[in-house]
C-alpha positions in Angstrom: 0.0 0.0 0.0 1.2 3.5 -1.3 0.4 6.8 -0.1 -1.0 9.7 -2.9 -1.5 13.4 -3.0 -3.3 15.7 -0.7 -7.1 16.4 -1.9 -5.9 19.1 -4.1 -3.9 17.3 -6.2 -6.1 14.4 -6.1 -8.8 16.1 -7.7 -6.8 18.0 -10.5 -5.2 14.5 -11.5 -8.8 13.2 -10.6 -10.1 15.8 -13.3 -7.1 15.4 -15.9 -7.5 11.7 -16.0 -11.1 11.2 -14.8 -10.8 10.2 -10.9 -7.5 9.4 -11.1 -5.5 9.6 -7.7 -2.3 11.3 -8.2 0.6 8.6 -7.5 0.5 4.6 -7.9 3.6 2.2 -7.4 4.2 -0.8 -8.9 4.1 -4.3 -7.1 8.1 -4.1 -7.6 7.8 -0.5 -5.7 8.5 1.9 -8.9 6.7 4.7 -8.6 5.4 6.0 -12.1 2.4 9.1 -12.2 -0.6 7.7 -12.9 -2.0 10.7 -14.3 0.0 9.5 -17.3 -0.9 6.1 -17.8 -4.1 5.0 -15.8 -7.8 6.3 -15.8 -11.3 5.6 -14.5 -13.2 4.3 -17.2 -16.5 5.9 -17.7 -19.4 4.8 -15.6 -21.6 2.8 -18.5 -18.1 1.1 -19.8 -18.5 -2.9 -19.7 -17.8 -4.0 -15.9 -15.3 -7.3 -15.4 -17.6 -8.0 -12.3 -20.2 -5.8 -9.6 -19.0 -5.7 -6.3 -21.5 -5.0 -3.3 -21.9 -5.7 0.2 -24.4 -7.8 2.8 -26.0 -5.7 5.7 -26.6 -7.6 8.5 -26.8 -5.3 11.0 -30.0 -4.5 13.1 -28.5 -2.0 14.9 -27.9 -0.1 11.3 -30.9 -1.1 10.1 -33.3 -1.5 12.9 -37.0 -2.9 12.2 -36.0 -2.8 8.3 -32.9 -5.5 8.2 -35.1 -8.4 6.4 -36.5 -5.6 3.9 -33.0 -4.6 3.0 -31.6 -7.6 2.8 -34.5 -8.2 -0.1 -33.9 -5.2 -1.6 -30.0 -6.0 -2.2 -30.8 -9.5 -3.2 -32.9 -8.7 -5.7 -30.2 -5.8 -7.4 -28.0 -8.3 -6.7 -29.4 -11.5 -9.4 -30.8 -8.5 -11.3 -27.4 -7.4 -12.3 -26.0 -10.9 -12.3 -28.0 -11.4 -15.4 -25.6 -9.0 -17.0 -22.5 -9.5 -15.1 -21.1 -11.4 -12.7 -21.8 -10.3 -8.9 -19.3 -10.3 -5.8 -21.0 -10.3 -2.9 -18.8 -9.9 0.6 -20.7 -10.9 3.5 -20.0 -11.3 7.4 -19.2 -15.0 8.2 -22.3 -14.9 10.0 -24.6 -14.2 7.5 -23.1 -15.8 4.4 -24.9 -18.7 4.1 -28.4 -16.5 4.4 -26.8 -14.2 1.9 -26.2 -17.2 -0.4 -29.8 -18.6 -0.3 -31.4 -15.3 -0.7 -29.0 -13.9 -4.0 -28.9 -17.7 -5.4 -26.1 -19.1 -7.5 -25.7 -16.5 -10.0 -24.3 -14.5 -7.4 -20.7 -15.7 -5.5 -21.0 -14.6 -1.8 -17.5 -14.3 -0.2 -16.9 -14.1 3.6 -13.3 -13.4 3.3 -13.8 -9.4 3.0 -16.1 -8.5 6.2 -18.4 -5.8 6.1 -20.4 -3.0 8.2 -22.7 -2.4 6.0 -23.9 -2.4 2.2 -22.6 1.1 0.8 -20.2 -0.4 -2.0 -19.9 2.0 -3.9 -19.0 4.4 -1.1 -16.6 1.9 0.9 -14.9 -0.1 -2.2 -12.0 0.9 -4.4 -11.8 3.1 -7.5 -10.3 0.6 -10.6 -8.3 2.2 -12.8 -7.1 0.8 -16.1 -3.9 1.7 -18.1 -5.7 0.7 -21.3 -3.2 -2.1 -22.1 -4.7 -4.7 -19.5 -2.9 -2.7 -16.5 -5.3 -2.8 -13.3 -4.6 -0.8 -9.9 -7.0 0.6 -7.3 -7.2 3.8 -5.1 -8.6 3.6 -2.0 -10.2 6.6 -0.4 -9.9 6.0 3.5 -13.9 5.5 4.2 -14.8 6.9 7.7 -18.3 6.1 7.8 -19.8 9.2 6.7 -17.7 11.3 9.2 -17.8 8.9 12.0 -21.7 8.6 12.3 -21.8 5.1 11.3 -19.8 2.3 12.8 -16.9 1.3 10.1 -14.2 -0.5 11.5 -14.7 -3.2 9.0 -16.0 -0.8 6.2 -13.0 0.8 6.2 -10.4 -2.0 5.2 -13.1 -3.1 1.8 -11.3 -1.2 -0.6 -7.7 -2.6 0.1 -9.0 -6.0 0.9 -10.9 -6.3 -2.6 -7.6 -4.8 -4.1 -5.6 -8.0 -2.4 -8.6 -10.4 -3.4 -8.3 -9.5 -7.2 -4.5 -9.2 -7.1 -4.0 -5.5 -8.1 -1.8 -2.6 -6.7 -3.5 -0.8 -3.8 -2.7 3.1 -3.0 -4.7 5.5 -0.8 -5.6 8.5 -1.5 -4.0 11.4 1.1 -7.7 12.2 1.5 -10.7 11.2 3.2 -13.8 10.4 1.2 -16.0 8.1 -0.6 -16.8 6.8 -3.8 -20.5 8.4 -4.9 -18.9 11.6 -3.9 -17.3 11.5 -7.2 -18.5 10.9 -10.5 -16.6 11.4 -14.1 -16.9 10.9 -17.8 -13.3 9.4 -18.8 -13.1 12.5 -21.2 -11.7 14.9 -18.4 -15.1 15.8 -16.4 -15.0 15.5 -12.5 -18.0 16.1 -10.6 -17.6 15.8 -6.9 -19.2 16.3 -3.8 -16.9 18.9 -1.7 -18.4 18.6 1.9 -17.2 14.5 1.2 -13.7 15.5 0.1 -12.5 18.0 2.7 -10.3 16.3 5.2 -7.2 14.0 5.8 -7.2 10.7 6.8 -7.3 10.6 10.9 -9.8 13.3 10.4 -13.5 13.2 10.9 
């Protein structure tokens, strides 16, 4: 795991090559800039696979557990008709989250989880266009510490490890739908989720 740049230069190389972070290293520990050779695809580009998460928690999700666990079950086999779905789950909960996604979905309890905000706790891929994978992590605090995250916050480098790809965190605190691009230079972002340093609330 690698350090990047503070916020600032995270979102110019973020803007300049489409959510980019601004430094990656190699798994022999050359460090090249990213901003040179890897991107974000853009959003509607053909995935390799979805990646979401299994709440289980009824302290999160008290009196509505068994209706979001439905509710991400069913996006869950809806997209595996297109692609295939990685789901992590708690050991705990696996199995249920297995009978209720069925077997077009592959339910892993390897990568624990607090809750079911993928796309806010998991990494950013990035692609060098020749078959060159890596993934930027952007050091999840649950929502400024409002939400337990202990577990949360270890997803992104612990898919990176799963899939076998180089890891780096961004020198920033935030989350994934707080940043949305077009792989043509375009960042949008949410500021209030991209203004501190990790260790920060």
């Amino acid at each position: 795991m690698t350090r990047g740049l503070n916020r600032r230069g995270f979102l110019v190389a973020a803007g300049a090559t489409a959510a980019g972070a601004a430094l990656a290293t190699t798994t022999q520990g050359r460090a090249r800039a990213a901003a040179d050779t890897f991107r974000v695809p853009v959003e509607d580009v053909r995935h390799t696979r979805t990646w979401m998460a299994w709440p289980d928690s009824t302290a999160i999700w008290p009196g509505k557990l068994s209706g979001v666990q439905a509710d991400i079950a069913l996006i869950a086999r809806t997209i595996a008709t297109y692609e295939p779905v990685v789901m992590c789950a708690n050991s705990g909960s696996a199995a249920k989250a297995r009978s209720m996604c069925g077997s077009t979905v592959t339910v892993i309890s390897s990568i624990p989880v607090d809750d079911c905000w993928m796309r806010d706790t998991g990494p950013v891929f990035r692609t060098d266009g020749y078959g060159g994978l890596d993934a930027v992590g952007l050091n999840f605090n649950g929502w400024g510490n409002k939400q337990t995250h202990a577990k949360d916050a270890l997803v992104a480098e612990r898919i990176a490890s799963y899939v076998g790809v180089p890891f780096t965190n961004a020198d920033l605190v935030g989350e994934g739908g707080a940043i949305d691009q077009d792989a043509a230079g375009t960042l949008m972002a949410t500021r209030s989720s991209l203004v501190n340093r990790p260790g920060s609330p």
